[in-house]
C-alpha positions in Angstrom: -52.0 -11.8 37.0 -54.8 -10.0 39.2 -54.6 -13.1 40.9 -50.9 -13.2 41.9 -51.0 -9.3 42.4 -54.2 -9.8 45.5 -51.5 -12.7 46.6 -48.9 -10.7 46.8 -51.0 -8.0 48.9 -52.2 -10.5 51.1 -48.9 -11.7 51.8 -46.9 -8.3 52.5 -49.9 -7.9 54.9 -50.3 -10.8 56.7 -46.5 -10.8 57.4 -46.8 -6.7 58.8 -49.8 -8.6 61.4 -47.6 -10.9 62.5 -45.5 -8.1 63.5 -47.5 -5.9 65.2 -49.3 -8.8 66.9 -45.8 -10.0 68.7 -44.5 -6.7 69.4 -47.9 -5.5 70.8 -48.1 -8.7 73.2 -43.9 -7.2 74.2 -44.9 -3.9 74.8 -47.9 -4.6 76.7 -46.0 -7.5 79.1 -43.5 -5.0 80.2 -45.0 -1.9 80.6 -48.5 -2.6 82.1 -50.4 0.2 83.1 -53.8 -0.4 84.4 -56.3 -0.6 82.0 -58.9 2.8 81.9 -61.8 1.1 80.6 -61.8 -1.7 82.3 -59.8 -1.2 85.6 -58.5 -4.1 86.2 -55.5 -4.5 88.2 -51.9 -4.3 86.6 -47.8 -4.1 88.3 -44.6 -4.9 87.1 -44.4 -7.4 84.6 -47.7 -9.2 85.0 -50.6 -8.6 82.4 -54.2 -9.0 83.3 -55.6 -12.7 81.7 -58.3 -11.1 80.0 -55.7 -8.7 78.0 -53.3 -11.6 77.5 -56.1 -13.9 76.2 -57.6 -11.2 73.8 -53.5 -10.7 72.5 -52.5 -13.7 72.3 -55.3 -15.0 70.3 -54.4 -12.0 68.2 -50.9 -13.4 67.7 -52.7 -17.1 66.6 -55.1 -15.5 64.2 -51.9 -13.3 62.6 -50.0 -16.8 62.2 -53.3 -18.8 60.5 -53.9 -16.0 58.8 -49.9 -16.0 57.2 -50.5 -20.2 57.1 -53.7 -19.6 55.4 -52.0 -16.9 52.7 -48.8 -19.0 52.2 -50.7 -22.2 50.9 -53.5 -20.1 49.2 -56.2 -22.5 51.8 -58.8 -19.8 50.5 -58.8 -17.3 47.5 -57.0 -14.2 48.3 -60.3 -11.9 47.8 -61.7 -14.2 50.8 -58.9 -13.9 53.2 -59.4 -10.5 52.3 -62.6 -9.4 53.1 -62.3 -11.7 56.0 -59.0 -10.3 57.6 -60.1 -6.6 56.7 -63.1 -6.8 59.6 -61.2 -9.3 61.8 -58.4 -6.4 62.4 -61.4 -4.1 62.9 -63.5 -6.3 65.9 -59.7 -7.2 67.0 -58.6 -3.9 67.5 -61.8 -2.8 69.5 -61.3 -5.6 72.0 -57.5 -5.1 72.2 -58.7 -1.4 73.7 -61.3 -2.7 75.5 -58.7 -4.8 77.8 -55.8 -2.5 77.3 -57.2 1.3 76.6 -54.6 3.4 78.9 -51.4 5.3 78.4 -49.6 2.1 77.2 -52.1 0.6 75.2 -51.5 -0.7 72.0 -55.2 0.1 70.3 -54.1 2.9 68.4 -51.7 1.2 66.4 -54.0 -2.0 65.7 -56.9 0.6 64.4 -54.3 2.6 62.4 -53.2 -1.3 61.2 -56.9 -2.0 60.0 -56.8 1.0 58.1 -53.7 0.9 56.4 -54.2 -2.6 55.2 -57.6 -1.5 53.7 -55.4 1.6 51.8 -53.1 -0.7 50.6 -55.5 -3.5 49.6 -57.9 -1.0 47.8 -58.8 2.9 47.3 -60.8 5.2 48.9 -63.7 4.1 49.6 -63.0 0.5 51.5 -60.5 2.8 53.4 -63.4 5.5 54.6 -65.9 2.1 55.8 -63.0 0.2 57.2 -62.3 3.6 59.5 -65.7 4.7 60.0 -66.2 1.0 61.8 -63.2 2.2 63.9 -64.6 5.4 65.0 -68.0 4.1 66.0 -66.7 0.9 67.7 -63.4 3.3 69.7 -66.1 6.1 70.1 -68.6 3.8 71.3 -66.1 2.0 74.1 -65.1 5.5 75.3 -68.8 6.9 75.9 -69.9 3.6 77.2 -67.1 3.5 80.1 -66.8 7.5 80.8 -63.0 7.5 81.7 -60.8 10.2 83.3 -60.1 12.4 81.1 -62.7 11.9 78.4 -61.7 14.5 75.9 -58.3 13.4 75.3 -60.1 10.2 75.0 -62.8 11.3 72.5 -60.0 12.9 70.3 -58.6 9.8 69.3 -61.4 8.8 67.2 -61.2 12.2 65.2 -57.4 11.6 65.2 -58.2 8.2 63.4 -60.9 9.4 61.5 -58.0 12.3 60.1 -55.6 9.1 59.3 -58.4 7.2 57.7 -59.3 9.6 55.5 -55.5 10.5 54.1 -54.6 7.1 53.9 -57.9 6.2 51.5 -56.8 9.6 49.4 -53.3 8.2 49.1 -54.4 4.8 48.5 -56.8 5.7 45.7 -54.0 7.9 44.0 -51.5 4.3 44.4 -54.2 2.8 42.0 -54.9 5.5 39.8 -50.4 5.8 39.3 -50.8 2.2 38.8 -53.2 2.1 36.4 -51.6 4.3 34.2 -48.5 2.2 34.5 -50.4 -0.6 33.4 -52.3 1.3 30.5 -48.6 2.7 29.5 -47.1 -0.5 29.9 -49.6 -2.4 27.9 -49.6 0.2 24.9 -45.6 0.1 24.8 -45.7 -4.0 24.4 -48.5 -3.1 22.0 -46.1 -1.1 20.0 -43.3 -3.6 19.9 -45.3 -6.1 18.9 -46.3 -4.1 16.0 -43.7 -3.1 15.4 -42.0 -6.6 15.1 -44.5 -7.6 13.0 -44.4 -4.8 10.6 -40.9 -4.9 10.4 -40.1 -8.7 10.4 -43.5 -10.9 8.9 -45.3 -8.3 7.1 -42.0 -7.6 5.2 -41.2 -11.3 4.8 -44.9 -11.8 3.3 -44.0 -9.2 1.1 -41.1 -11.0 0.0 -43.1 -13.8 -0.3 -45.8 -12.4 -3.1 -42.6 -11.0 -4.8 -41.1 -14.3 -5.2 -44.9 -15.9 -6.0 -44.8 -13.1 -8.8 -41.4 -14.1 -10.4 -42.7 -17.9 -10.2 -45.4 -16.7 -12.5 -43.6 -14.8 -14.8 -40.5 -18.3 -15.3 -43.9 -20.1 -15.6 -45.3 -18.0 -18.6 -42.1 -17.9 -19.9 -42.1 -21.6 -19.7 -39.1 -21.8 -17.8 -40.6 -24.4 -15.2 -37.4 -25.8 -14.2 -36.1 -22.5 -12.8 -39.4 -22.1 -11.5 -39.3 -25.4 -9.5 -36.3 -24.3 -8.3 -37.7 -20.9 -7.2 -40.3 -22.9 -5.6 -38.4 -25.3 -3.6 -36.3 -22.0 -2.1 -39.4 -20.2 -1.6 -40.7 -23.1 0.6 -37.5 -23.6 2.3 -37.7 -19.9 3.2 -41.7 -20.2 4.4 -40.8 -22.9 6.5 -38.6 -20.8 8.5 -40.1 -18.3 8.8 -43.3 -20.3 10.5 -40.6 -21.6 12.7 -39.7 -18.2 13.7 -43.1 -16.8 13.7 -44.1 -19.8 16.1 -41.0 -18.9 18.2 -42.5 -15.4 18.5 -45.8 -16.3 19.2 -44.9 -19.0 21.8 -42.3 -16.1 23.8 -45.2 -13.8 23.9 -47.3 -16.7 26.5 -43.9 -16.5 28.0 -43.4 -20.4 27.0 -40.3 -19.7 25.5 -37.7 -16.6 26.0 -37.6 -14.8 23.1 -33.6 -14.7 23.7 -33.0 -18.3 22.7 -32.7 -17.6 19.1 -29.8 -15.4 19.7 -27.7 -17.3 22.4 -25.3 -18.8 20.2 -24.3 -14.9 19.1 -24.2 -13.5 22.3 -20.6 -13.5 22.0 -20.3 -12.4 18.6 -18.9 -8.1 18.6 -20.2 -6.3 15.5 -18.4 -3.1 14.1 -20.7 -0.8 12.0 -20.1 1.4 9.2 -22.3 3.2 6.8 -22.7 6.4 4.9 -25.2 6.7 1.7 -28.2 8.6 0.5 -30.9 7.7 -0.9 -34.9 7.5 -1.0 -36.9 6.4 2.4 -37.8 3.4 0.1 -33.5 2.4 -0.3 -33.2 3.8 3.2 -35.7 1.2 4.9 -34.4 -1.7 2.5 -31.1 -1.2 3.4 -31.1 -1.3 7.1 -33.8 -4.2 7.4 -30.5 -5.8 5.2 -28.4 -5.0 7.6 -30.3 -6.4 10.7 -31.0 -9.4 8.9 -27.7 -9.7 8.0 -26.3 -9.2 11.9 -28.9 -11.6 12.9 -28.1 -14.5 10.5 -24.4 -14.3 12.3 -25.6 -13.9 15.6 -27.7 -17.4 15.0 -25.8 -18.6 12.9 -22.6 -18.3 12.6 -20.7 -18.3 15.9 -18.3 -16.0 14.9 -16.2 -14.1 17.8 -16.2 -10.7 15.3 -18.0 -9.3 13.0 -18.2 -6.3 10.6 -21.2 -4.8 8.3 -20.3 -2.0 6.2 -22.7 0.0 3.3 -21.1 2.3 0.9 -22.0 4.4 -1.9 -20.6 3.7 -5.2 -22.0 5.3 -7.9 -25.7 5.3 -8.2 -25.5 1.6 -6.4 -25.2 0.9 -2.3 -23.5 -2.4 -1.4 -23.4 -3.8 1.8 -21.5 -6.2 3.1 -21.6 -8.5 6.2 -18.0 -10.1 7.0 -17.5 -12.3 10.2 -15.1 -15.0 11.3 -17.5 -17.9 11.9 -17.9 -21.1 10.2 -18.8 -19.4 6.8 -21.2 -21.1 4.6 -21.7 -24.6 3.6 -20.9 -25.3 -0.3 -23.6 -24.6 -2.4 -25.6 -22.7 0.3 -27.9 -20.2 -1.0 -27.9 -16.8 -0.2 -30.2 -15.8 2.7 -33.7 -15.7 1.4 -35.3 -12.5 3.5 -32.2 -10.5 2.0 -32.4 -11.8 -1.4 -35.8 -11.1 -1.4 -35.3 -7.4 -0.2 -32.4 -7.3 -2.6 -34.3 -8.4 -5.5 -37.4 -5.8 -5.3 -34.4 -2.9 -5.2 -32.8 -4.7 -8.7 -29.7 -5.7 -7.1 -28.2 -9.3 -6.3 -26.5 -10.7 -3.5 -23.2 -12.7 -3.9 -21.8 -15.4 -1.3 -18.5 -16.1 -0.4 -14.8 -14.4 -0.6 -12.2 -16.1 -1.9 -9.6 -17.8 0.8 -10.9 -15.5 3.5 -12.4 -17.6 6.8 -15.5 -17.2 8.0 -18.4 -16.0 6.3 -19.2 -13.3 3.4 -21.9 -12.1 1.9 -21.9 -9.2 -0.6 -25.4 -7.0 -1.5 -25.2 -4.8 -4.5 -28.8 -2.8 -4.8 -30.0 0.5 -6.9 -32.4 3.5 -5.8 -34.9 2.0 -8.4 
């Protein structure tokens, strides 16, 4: 991921060079002015070889550099470190041959800078624009143009930009580290949260079942318990299917939005009212999302209703759609019964002629 992000970066700036580099080698071409450090000879149209030579070979190392990004020839960090003092050198020989009321320097200085502010924080920023200062400060002394304190103000005016663009650029990765450190703890929380409310409940449901195994055993009841077992096992095995679903989605090998693509269609109509202890409460709506899942999955139904009621000191809920209904003999959905058999109820399959599928949960505030 750092590696992609340093990509990205490198990409977004190697692209902005290219830019510059052609629209500095424009501007230059049509209005040249002669040079003030070096006084060469300029007029209409024509550019001195020397300036043209140091641009365009500006231009070629903006394209390599793009080439060089674009098929990753070196690791981003390298192109990097490399590019930050190339702009640097470049943008001290580009005043060099064009320093003079047209000159393009400025903006390649300010370039180097930026890209340092947006590649890192403060401190790469401050060296990247103290280079510039002593290399722009050191061609104006050494050449003594007209005019030498507008000249000598430029540095301090890029010494000014250096230093706000390093402050903002350190505040981008503090914002951005926060975002991360946010970002990670809400994915921690859902995670968490799915386990707690999906596995951890289902291995609960598990032990209960284990228990009730026991007790048919004692009993010596070990056909029902056989039975028991054989459901229980069904019911493991799908879970480990979805649990290796889960797992897999969080590598991002799998979408966690498979599972439900055959209910995507499926419109559900909600309706509850009851009372009861945080206990019933929690049951009761981990049965109905269960219950909205399984027809989501399951039964490509176009509608769908779930209902829970009060009747007496009893809650039933009820999950009705227009899907393909249950196969004979099908037994009821093993994460539900399990819920509903630790609050003493039962659940019941089926209804009558109706199409589609019906299942029926009867539990107690035990």
């Amino acid at each position: 991921m750092a590696n992609a992000r340093l990509i990205a970066i490198e990409r977004h700036v190697a692209r902005c060079r290219v830019i510059l580099s052609a629209a500095a080698l424009v501007t230059v071409f049509v209005d040249p002015t002669r040079p003030t450090l070096t006084r060469w000879p300029g007029g209409p149209f024509t550019l001195d070889p020397r300036a043209f030579a140091v641009l365009f070979s500006y231009v070629l190392y903006s394209l390599a550099t793009e080439v060089a990004v674009a098929r990753q020839v070196l690791r981003p960090a390298r192109i990097a470190v490399a590019s930050t003092w190339a702009d640097v050198l470049f943008a001290a020989a580009i005043a060099f041959v064009t320093e003079g009321a047209n000159s393009p320097a400025y903006v390649f200085f300010a370039f180097a800078i930026l890209a340092a502010g947006f590649r890192a924080g403060f401190r790469l920023t401050m060296l990247v624009t103290a280079a510039c200062v002593v290399l722009y400060l050191t061609l104006i002394l050494l050449s003594h143009p007209e005019g030498l304190a507008f000249y000598v103000m430029r540095p301090a005016y890029l010494a000014i930009t250096g230093y706000l663009v390093g402050y903002l650029g350190e505040q981008r990765l503090i914002l951005e580290s926060r975002v991360r450190r946010l970002e990670a703890a809400s994915e921690r929380e859902r995670i968490a949260r799915s386990l707690h409310d999906g596995y951890a409940q289902s291995l609960a449901a598990v032990n209960l079942r284990v228990e009730t195994c026991r007790e048919l055993l004692r009993r010596g009841r070990s056909g029902d318990a056989f039975i028991e077992l054989t459901e229980l096992q069904s019911g493991v095995n799908r879970e480990h299917d979805d649990l290796r679903a889960y797992i897999r989605s969080l590598v991002d090998l799998e979408s966690t939005s498979e599972p439900l693509a055959a209910g995507d269609g499926t419109r559900f109509a909600v309706r509850a009212r009851f009372e009861g202890s945080l206990r019933l409460v929690e049951h009761v709506l981990h049965i109905m999302l269960e219950g909205a899942r399984n027809v989501g999955r399951h039964a490509h139904a176009r509608s769908a209703v779930v209902t829970v009621e009060a009747q007496g000191d009893r809650v039933v809920i009820s999950v009705d759609d227009d899907g393909v209904g249950f196969p004979s003999g099908s037994a009821a959905p093993w994460s539900i019964a399990s819920r509903a058999a630790e609050l003493g109820g039962e659940v019941r399959l089926g209804g009558g002629e109706r199409r589609g599928g019906h299942v029926e949960i009867e539990v107690a505030d035990t």
